[in-house]
Each structure stands twice: as C-alpha cells, then as structure tokens.
GUVEX-244867 format. One record per atom (N, C-alpha, C): y negated, x, z negated; residue in one letter. Coordinates in Angstrom, 1 decimal, always signed. Each point is the difference from the previous one (the first is absolute). Layout:
<nodes>
- v u w res
- Y X Z A .
...
</nodes>
This chain:
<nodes>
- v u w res
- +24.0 -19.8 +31.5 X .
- +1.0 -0.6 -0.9 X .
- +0.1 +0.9 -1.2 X .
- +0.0 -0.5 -1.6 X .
- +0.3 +0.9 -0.8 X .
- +1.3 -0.1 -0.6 X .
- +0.9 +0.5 -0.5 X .
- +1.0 +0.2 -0.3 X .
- +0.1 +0.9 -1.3 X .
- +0.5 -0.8 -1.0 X .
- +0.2 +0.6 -1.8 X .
- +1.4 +0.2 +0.6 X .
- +0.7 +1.5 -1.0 X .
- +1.1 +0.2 -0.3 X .
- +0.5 -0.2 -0.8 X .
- +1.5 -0.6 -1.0 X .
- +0.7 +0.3 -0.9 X .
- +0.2 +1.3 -1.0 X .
- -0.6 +0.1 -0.9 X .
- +0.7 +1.4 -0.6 X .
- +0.1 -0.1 -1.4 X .
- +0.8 +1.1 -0.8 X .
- +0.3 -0.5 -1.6 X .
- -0.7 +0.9 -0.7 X .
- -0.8 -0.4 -1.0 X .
- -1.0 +0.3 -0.9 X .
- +1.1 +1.3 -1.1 X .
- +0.1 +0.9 +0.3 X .
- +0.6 +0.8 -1.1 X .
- -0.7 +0.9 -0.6 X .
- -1.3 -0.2 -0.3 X .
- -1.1 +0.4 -1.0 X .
- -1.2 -0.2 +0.0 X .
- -0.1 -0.3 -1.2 X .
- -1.8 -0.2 -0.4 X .
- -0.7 +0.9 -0.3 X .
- -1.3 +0.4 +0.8 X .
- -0.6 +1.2 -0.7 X .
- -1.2 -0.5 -0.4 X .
- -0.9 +0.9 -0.4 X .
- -1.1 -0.8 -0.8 X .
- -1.1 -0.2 +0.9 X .
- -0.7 -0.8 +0.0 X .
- -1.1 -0.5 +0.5 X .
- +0.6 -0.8 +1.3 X .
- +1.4 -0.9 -0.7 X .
- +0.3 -1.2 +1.0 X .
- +0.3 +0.2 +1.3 X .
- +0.9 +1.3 +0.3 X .
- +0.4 +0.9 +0.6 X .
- +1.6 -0.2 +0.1 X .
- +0.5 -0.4 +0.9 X .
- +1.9 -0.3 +0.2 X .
- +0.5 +0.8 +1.3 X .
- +0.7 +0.7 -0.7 X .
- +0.8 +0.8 +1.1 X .
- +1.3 -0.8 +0.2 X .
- +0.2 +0.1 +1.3 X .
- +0.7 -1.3 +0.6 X .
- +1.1 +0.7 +1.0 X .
- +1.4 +0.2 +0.2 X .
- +0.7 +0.1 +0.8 X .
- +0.3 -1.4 +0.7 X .
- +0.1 +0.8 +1.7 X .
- -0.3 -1.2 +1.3 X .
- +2.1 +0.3 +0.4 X .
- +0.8 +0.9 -0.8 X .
- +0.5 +0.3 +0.8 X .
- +0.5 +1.4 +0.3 X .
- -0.9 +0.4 +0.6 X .
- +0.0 +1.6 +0.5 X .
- -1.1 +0.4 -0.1 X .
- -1.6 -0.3 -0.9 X .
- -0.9 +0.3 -0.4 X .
- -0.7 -0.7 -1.0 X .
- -0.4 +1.1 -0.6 X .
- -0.4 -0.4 -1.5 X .
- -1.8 +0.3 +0.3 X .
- -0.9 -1.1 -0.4 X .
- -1.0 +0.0 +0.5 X .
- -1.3 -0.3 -1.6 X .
- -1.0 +0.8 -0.7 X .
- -1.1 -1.2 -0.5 X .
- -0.2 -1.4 +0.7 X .
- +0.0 -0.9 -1.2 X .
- -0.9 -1.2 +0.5 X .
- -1.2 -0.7 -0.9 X .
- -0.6 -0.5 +0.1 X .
- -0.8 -0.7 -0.7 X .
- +0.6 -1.3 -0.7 X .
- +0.0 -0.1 -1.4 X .
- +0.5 -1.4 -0.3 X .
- -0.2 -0.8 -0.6 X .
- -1.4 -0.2 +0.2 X .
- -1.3 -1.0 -0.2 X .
- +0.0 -1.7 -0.2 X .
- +0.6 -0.1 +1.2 X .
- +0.3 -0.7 +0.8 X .
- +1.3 -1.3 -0.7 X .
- +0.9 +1.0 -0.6 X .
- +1.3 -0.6 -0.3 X .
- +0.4 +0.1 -1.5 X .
- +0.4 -0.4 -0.7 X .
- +0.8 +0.3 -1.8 X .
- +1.3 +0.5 +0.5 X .
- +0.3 +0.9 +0.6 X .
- +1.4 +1.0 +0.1 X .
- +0.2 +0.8 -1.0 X .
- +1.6 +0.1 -0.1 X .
- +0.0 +0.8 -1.5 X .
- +1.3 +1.2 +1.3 X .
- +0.7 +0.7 -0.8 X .
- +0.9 +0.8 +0.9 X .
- +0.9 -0.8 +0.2 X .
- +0.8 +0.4 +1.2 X .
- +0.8 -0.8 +0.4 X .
- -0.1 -1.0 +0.9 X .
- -0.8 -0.6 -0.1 X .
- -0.9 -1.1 +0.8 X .
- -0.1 +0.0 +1.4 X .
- +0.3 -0.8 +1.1 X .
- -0.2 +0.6 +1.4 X .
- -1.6 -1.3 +0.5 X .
- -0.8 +1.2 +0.7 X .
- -1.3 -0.3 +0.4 X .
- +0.0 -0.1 +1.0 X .
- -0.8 -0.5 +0.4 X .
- -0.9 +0.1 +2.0 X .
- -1.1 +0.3 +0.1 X .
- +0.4 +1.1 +0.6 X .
- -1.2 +1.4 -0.1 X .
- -0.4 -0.2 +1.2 X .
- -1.6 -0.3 +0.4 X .
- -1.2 +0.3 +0.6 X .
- -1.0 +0.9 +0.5 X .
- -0.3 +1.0 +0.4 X .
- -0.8 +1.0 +0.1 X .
- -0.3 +0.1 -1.1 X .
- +1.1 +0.8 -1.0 X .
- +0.1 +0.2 -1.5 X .
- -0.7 -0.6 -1.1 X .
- +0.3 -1.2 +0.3 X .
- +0.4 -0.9 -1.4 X .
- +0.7 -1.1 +0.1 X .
- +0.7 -0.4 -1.3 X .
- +0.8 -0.5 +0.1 X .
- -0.1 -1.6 -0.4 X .
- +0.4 -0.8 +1.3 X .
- -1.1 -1.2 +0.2 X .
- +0.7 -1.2 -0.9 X .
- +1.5 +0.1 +0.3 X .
- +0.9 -0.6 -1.0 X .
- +1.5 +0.0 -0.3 X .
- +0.3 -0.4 -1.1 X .
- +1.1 +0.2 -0.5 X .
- +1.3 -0.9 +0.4 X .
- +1.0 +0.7 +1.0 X .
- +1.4 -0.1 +0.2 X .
- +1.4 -0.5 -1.1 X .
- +0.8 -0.7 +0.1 X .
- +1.1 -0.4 -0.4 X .
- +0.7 +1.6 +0.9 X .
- +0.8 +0.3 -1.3 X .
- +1.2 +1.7 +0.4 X .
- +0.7 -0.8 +1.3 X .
- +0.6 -0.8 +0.0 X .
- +0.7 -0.5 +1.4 X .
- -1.2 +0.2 +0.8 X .
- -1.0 -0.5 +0.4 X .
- -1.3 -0.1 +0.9 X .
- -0.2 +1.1 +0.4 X .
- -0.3 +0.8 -1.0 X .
- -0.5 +1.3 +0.4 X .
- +1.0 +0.7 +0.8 X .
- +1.6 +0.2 -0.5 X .
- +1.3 +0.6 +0.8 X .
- -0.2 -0.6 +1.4 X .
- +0.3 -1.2 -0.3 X .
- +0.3 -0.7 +1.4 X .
- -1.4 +0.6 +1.2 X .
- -1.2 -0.4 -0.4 X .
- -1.1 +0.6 +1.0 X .
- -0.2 +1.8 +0.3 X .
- +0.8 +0.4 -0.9 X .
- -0.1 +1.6 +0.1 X .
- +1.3 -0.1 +1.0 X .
- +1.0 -0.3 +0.2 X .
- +1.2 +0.1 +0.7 X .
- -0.2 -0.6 +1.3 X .
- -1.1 -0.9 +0.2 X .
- -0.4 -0.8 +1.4 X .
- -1.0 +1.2 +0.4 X .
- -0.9 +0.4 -0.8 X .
- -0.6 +1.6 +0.3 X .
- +0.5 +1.1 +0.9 X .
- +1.2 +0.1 -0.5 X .
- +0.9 +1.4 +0.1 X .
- +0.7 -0.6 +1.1 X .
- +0.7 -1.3 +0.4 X .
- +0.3 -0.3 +1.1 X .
- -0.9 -0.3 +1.1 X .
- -1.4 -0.5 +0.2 X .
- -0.9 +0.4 +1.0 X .
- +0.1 +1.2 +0.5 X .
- -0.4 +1.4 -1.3 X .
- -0.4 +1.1 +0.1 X .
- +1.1 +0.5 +1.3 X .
- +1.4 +0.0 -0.7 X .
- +0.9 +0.2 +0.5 X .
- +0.4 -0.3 +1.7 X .
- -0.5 -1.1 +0.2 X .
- -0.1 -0.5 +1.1 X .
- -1.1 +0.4 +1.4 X .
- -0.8 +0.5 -1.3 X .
- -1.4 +0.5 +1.5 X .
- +0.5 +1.3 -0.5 X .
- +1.1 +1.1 -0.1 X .
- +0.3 +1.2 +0.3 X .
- +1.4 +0.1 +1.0 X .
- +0.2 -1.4 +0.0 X .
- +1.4 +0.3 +1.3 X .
- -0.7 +0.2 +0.9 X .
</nodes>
C-alpha cells in the first residue's frame, strides 16, 4: 500500500526543490511533479510532490494523521 502525506510548501529553492512542513517536520521535496507556489499544501510521495491540496484538505488530512498517530501510542 502507498500512502502520500499532506504537507505545506513554505519554500522554494532552486532547482524545483520545496521545503515542506508535515507539522512537526520540515522535509526537501521534489516539485516536478506539481505548479506549487508557498503556501500551497501537497501530497508528498517518497519525496515528491504528486499533487496539489485545497488549505482545508490538507488541515483536515494532517489532523486525521495526528489522530491515527495518536491512537497507535495509547
């Protein structure tokens, strides 16, 4: 099963390079893939970013995230 994450594009670096907060990590991605500008929330793939999120979309799937996560540590 593959599974893309949510995260927000808060910079562009050169050679189409987006540093992306998930949250509680800030990660390179590749952004080949997508026309993201900052701000933008993506769905990140074994680092790149496959497509472009509505800001509700992105919150809402990062929050269903954090409540799984949350749930396989009780």
């Amino acid at each position: 099963m593959c599974i893309a994450v949510p995260a927000e594009v808060i910079e562009i670096r050169e050679g189409n390079i987006g540093l992306v907060d998930y949250g509680d990590l800030r990660q390179e991605v590749r952004l080949d893939l997508v026309d993201a500008a900052v701000g933008d929330f993506v769905l990140v793939h074994v680092g790149f970013a496959i497509q472009k999120l509505s800001r509700e979309e992105g919150l809402e799937t990062r929050e269903l995230f954090r409540q799984v996560y949350a749930a396989m540590e009780e």
